[in-house]
N, C-alpha and C positions, 0 to 999 in steps of 0.2 A: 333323121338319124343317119350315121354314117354307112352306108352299106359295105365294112371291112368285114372280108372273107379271111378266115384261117384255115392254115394247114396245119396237120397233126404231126409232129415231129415224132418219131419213133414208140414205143410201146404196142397197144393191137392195134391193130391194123390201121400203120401211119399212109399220110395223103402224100409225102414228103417223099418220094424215091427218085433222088437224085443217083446215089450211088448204085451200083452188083454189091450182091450181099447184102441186103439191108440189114440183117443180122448184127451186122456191126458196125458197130455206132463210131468210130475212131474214127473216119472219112468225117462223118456228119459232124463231130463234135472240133476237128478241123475250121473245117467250113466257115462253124459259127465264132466258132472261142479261139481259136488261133491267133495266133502274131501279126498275119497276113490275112484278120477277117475284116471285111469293111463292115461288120457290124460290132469291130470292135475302136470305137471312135476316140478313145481316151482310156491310156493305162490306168489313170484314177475310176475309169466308172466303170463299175459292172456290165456283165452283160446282161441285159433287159430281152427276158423274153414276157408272153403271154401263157398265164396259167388258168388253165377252162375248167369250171365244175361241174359235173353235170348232175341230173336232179337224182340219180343214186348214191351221188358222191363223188362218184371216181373223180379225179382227176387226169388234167390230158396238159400235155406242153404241147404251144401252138407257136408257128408265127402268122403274123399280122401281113395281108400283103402289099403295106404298105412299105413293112420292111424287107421284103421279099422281093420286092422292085430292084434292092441295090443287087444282088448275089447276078442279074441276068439270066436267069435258067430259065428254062418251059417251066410255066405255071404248073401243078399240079390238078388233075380233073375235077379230081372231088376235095370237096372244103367242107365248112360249117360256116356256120353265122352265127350272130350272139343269140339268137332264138334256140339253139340247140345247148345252151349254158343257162345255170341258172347266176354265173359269174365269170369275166374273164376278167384279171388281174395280174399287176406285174408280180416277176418273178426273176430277181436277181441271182448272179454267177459270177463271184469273183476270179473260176481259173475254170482250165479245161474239164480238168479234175472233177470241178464240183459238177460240172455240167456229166459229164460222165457218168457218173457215181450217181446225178438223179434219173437219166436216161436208165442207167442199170435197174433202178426198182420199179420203171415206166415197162419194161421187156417182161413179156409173158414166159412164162416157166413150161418148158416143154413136158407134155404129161404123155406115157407110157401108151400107143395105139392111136393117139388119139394125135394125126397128123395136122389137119390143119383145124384146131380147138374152135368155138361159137361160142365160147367165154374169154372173160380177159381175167387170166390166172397170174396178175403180175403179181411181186409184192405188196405193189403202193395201190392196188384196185380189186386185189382180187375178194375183200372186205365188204364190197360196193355192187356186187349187182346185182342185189333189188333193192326194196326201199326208199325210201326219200330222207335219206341222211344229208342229202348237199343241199337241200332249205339251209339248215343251219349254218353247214360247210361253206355254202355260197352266201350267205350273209356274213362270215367272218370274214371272207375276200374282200366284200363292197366295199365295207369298213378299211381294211387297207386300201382301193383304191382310191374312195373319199377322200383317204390319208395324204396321198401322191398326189391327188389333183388339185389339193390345196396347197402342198408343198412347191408344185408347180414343179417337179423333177419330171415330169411323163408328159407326153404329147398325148393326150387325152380321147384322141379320134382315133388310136391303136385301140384301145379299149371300148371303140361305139360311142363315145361320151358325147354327144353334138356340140353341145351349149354346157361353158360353165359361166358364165355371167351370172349366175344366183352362186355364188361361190362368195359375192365381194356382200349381200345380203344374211349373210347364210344366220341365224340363231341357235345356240348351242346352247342348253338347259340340263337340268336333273331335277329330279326328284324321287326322294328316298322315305322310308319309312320304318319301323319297327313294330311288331305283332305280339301281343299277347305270346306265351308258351304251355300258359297253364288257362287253358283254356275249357270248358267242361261241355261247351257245345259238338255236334255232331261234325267230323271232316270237311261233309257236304255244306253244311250250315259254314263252317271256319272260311272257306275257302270262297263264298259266294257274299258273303258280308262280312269281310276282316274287320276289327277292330283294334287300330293303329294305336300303341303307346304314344309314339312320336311322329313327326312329320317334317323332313328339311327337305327345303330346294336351293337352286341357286342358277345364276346367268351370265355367260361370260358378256365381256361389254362385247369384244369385235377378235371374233374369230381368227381375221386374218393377222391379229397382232402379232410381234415377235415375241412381246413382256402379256407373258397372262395381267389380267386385269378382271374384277368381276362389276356385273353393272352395280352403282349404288343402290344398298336397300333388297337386294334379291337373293341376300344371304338368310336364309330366316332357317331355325330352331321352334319349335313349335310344340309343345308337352302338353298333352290333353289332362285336363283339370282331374278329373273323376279319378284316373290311373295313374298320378302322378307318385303313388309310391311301389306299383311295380316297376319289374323291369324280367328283362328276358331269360331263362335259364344260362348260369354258366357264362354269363357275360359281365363285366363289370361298366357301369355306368361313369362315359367321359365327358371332362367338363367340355364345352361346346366352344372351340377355340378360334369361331372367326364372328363374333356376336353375341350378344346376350341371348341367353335363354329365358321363355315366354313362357310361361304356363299358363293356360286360358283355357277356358269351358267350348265343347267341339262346336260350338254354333259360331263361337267369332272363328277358330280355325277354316272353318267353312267360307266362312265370307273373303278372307285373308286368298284360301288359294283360291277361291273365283276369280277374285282380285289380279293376282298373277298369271292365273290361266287366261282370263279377256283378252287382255293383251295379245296372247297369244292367236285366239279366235279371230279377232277383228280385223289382223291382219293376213291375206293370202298372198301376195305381192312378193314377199320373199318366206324363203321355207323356213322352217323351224325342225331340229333334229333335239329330241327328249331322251336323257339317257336315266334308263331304270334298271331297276334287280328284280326279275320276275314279272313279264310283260302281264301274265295273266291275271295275278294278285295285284298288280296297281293298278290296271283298267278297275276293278271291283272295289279298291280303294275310292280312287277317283270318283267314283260314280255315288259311290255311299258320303261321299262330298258334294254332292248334285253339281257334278264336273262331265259333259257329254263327250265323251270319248270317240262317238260313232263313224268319226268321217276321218278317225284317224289315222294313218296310214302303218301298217307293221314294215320294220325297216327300210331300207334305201331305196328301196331297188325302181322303186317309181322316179324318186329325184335323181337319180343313176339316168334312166333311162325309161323316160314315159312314152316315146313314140313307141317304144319295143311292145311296151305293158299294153298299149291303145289297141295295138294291131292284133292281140294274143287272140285266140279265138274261144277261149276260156278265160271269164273275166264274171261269173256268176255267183261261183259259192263266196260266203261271207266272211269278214274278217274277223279275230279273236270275238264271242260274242259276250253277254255280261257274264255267265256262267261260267265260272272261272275252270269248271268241270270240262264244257264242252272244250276250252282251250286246250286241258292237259292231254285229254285225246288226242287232238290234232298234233301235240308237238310229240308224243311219243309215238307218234303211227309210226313214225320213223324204224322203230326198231319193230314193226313186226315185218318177220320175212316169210309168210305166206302172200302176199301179195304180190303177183306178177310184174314184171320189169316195163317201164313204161315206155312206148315205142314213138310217141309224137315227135315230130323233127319237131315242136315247139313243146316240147315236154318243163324247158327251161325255164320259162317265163310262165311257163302255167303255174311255178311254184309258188310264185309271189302277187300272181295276176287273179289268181281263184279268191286269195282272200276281199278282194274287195267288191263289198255287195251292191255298189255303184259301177257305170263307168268311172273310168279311170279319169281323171284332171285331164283336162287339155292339157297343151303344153306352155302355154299362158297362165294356168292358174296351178299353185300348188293348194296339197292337202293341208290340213290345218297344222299338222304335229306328225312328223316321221318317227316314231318310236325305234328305240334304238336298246334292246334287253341284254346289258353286261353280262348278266349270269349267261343266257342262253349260248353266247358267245366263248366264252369261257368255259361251258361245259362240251361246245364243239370241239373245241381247240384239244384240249386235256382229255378228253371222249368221256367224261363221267357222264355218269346216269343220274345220280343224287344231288340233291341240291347242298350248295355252299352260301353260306351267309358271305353279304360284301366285304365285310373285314377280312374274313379267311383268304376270301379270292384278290383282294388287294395286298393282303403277306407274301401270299405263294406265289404275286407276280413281283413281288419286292418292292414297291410302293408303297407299303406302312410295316412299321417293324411290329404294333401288336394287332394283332386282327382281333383276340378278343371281346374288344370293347365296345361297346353302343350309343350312339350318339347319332339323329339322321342328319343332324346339322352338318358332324362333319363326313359325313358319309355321301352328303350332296356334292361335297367338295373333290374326296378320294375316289369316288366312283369316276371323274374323267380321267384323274394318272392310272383305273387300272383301265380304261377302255383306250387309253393312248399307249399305253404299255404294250398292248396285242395287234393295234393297228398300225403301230409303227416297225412291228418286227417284222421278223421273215413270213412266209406265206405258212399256214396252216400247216401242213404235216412237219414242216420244220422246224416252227415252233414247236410242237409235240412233243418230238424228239426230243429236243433239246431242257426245253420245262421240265416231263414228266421224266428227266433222269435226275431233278435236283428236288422236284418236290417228293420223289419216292426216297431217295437218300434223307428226305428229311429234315432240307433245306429249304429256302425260297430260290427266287430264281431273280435275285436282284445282278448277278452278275452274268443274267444271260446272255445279254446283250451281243457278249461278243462271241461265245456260242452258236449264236443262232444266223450270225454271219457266216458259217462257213457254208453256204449255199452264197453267199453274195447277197443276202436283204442288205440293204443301207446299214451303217451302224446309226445305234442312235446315242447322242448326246448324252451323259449324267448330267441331272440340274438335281440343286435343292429347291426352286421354286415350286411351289405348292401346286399349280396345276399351269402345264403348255402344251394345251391336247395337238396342237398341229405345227407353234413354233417358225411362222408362216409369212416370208417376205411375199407375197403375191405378187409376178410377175403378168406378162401378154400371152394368152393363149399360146398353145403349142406350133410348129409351123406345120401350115398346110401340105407343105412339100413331103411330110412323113420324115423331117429329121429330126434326130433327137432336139430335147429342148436342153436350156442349160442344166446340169446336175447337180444339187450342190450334199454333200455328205453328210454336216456337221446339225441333224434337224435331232 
C-alpha cells in the first residue's frame, strides 16, 4: 500500500500553514488555483485535489504529498493517513473561485467566548460530529474513485490505490427484484423472507469497453408462476424491453440464478462488483434462493484497498447477517447521536473492516461479490431517510423519464445508468446541492450535469446508450513520479 501522507488544507484545524493569517484563504487558494500554480498543469483540466471522509462524516480537503513535493515548502508536521478516512477521493476545481467558495464552507464559524472551539462548527461539518454517517458518505466517494480509476484520469497512488491490475478483470453485474405490497405477513416475517414477484439480472461483457455491451444470455426477466397476476401498488406493469419474459414456477427460477451466481463463486482470480436496491433485502432474497451470500463483501472498500483493511486492528464484528432486521440497525445507527465521537487514528477503516466476520482476503485473493447498494448510495447523497423504489431514484437522477413502472428486467439494466449517474458527478456534498435543488422544485435532475460542475467534477457526456457505467479507454498505470496522468473530459 502506498504509504501517502495528507495535509489538511484549511477548515479546523488545518496541517497546511504556509501562510500569517491562516484565517484567509486568498494566499492559499493563490498558491493552488492560480495562473502561476504548478499544480495548475493545463487550463483544460481542473484542479484535482484530495477529498477525505471521515467516519462521522465530515469531510476535510487534503493534499497528497505527492503533490506537495512540486510547491518546495517545509513539509507540514502533522498529516493523516488513509487509515484516518473511511474515503479519500478526488475532488475537482475549475477556478479559484470554486476553490474558495469550498474552503469558505470548510472555515469554522467563530462562536461568541468560546476562543479557540474543540468542535468543528463549519458549514460543511458542523452536521458530522458524532455518528457514523461517513459509512455511507465514504462509500459514495469509493464509487467515484472506482469511477476515476477506470477512467484512468487520476494517478491512483494520490489516493493509496497500489494495484489496479484487477481493473482490466473487473466483473460488473446486477440484480434486481420486485416484492409483494399487499402482503398480510408480519414486518419481521416480510423483511427476513421476501417474497419476490419478479427477478432480473444482467452482466456487462467488458468493463473496460468504450461501447456498453452486455454478455450474451445474462439479460433475464424472470416472473414467478404462482404471482404472476400481481403486481406492486401504484406501479404499472412494463413490458420487458431487452428479452422475453419467462414465467416459471420458483424452483426453476432457483436453479437459473444458481446458475448465474456459480460463475460468479468459482471464480476469485478477478473481482466481481454486484449492483443492488437494498443490500439487506436481497442478501434475504438471495438466500431464500439457496444463494450463499456469506463471504460476500459489503462495497469496495476491500478492492479499493485490502492491505489498509488487513492491517485494521478491528476486523471481528460481522457483515450484513441473514436477518434483514439485524442489517437495518446497523445502517441506521448512523443517525443516532447519543453515541460518543469515535477517536481511533484508525476509526476509518474500522468502518468497513468490522463487517467482515473473516480475515480479510489477502491480497492475492478477492471476495467472491463486492456488493455495491444503489439505494444506500442514493440516500447518502440526497440525505433521505426513507426508502425509494429504483425507478423513482433512476427519474430523479434523469436516467428514465417514468420511474413508475415495474419491471426487474429492466431495472437490471437502469440500475447501472443511475449508479453511473452519481459516480460520475461531482463529490457528494455537491452533488447534494445541486440535485436536491431540482428534485425539490419538482424536477429530475437530468440536466445536472453541468450544475454540478461548478465545483470542477469532470463534466460528463449525454449518451442515449442504454448503459456506459465507466465509458473507459484503459490506459498504463498513473506515473510513479506523482504527475498527473493524462485527463481526458469527454467520459
Amino acid at each position: 500500500m502506498p504509504n501517502t501522507r495528507y495535509y489538511q488544507l484549511g477548515g479546523f484545524r488545518p496541517d497546511v500553514r504556509w501562510f500569517e493569517q491562516d484565517w484567509n484563504d486568498k494566499r492559499l487558494v493563490d498558491l493552488l488555483a492560480g495562473e502561476s500554480s504548478p499544480m495548475q498543469a493545463s487550463i483544460d483540466r481542473p484542479l484535482e485535489l484530495v477529498l477525505g471522509i471521515k467516519r462521522t462524516g465530515s469531510s476535510h480537503l487534503l493534499l497528497a504529498d505527492i503533490k506537495a513535493n512540486i510547491f518546495q515548502r517545509r513539509f507540514p508536521r502533522t498529516f493523516s493517513t488513509l487509515v484516518d478516512y473511511t474515503s479519500v477521493s478526488p475532488i475537482f476545481f475549475d477556478s479559484p473561485q470554486a476553490l474558495e467558495k469550498k474552503l469558505g464552507t470548510l472555515k469554522p464559524k467563530a462562536r461568541k467566548g468560546k476562543k479557540d472551539d474543540a468542535r468543528d462548527t463549519s458549514q460543511a461539518n458542523k452536521a458530522f460530529l458524532i455518528g457514523e454517517q461517513g459509512l455511507g458518505r465514504g462509500e459514495f466517494e469509493r464509487g467515484r474513485l472506482l469511477y476515476h480509476i477506470l477512467q484512468n484520469t487520476i494517478n491512483s497512488k494520490v489516493y493509496s490505490v497500489a494495484d489496479t491490475n484487477w481493473t482490466h478483470g473487473l466483473r460488473l453485474m446486477s440484480f434486481t427484484f420486485n416484492v409483494k405490497t399487499l402482503d398480510q405477513r408480519s414486518y419481521e416475517e416480510k423483511q427476513q423472507s421476501p417474497e419476490p414477484l419478479d427477478y432480473g439480472w444482467a452482466e456487462v461483457t467488458d468493463v473496460l469497453s468504450t461501447r456498453v455491451s452486455f454478455k450474451p444470455g445474462s439479460f433475464q426477466h424472470l416472473v414467478c408462476a404462482k404471482d404472476r397476476l400481481l403486481q406492486p401498488q401504484h406501479r404499472t406493469r412494463a413490458n420487458f424491453e431487452h428479452g422475453t419474459t419467462r414465467t416459471i414456477p420458483l424452483e426453476e427460477i432457483e436453479l437459473l440464478a444458481r446458475q448465474f451466481f456459480t460463475t460468479v463463486a468459482e471464480r476469485n482470480d478477478v473481482p466481481t462488483i454486484l449492483l443492488v436496491h437494498d443490500e439487506g433485502l436481497t442478501r434475504n432474497v438471495l438466500r431464500g434462493l439457496n444463494i450463499d451470500t456469506s463471504e460476500w463483501e459489503s462495497g469496495i472498500g476491500q478492492l479499493l484497498w485490502p492491505q489498509a483493511t488487513a492491517t485494521s486492528s478491528m476486523t471481528s464484528n460481522a457483515r450484513p447477517s441473514s436477518s434483514n432486521l439485524d442489517y437495518e440497525r446497523r445502517k441506521h445507527r448512523a443517525r443516532d447521536r447519543s453515541q460518543s465521537p469515535i477517536r481511533s487514528t484508525r476509526a476509518g477503516f474500522d468502518g468497513f473492516a468490522r463487517r467482515s466476520r473473516k480475515s480479510p482476503p489477502s491480497p492475492s485473493r478477492f471476495a467472491p461479490v463486492y456488493i455495491v447498494d444503489v439505494q444506500a448510495l442514493y440516500k447518502s447523497m440526497m440525505k433521505f431517510l426513507s426508502d425509494k423504489h429504483i425507478g423513482d431514484i433512476a427519474h430523479e437522477l434523469g436516467v428514465l423519464e417514468n420511474g413508475k413502472t415495474w419491471c426487474a428486467g429492466n431495472e437490471a439494466v437502469y440500475i447501472f445508468d443511475a449508479w453511473r449517474a452519481m459516480v460520475s458527478g461531482a463529490a457528494i456534498d455537491e452533488q447534494h446541492t445541486s440535485r436536491t435543488a431540482l428534485v425539490v422544485g419538482g424536477g429530475t435532475t437530468q440536466g445536472v450535469q453541468g450544475a454540478t460542475n461548478q465545483l470542477g467534477s469532470p463534466p460528463v457526456e449525454d449518451s442515449d446508450e442504454e448503459f456506459d457505467p465507466n465509458n473507459i479507454v484503459q490506459k498504463t498505470e498513473g506515473n510513479d513520479d506523482g504527475s498527473d496522468t493524462d485527463y481526458e473530459s469527454d467520459y
